[in-house]
N, C-alpha and C positions, 0 to 999 in steps of 0.2 A: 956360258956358265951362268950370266947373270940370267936367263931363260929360267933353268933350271932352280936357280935358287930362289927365285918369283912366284915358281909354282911349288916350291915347297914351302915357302914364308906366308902361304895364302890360310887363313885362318878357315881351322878344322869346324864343321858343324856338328850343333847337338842333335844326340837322337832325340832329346826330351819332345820335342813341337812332334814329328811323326809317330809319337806313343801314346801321346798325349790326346791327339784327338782321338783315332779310334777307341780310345777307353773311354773318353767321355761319351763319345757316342753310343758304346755299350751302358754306362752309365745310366744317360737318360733314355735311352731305350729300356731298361729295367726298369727304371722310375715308372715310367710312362705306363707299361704293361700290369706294374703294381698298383698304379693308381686305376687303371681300366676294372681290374679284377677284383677291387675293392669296393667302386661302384656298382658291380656287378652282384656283389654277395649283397647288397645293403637293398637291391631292387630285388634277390629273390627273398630276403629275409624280410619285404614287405609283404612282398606276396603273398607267400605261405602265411603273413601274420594276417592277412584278411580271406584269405581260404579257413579259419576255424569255427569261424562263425556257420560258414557253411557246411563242414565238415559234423560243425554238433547236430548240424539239424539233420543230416543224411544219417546220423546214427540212431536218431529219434527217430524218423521215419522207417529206416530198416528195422529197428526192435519193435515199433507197432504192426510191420507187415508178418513179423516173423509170429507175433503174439496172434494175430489172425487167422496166419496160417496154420497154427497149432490147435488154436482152438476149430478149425475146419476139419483137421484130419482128425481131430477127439472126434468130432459130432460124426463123420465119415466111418469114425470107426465104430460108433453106438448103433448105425446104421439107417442114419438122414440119407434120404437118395440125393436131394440138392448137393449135400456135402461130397458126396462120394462122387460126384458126374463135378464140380469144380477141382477135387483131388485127379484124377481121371484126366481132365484138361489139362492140369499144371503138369501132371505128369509126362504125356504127351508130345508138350514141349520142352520137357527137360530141365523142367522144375523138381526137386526135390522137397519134402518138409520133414524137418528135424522133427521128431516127435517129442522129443524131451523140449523144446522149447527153447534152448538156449543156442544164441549171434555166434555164428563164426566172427572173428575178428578180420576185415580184407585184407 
């Protein structure tokens, strides 16, 4: 009897310590992933910030080719034969020119 009353007198464990860790480790596993993806936006939010520069210039160059190209297809259409043999080409290959003049926006 004194067995049995031994193994019940023996002091109950908390569940706190086995609950305990695996939430902290979800814990800082969140942290963790929140801090990863916040460096992450901060390197594409750079990026993008020094792509504008280049981005103005490719819109400046597209609206002086498209201004070219407009004025090629006028002269083409008055009846330049140079114009019309460079419209002819562009064509071709699968160029188009807006006659109105005005960017598609990409």
């Amino acid at each position: 009897m004194d067995d049995e009353q031994s193994v019940n007198d023996a002091p109950q464990r908390s569940a706190f310590v086995p609950i305990l860790l695996p939430a902290l480790a979800l814990t800082c596993w969140l942290a963790f992933q929140t801090l990863q993806l916040v460096r992450e936006q901060r390197q594409l939010d750079a990026v993008q910030s020094g792509l504008l520069v280049q981005e103005q210039a490719a819109k400046k160059v597209r609206t002086a080719l498209d201004e070219v190209a407009t004025a090629t297809a006028k002269l083409a259409g008055e009846g330049n034969a140079n114009a019309r043999s460079i419209v002819e080409q562009l064509r071709s290959r699968g160029i188009t020119i807006n006659p109105s003049g005005a960017t598609k926006p990409p």
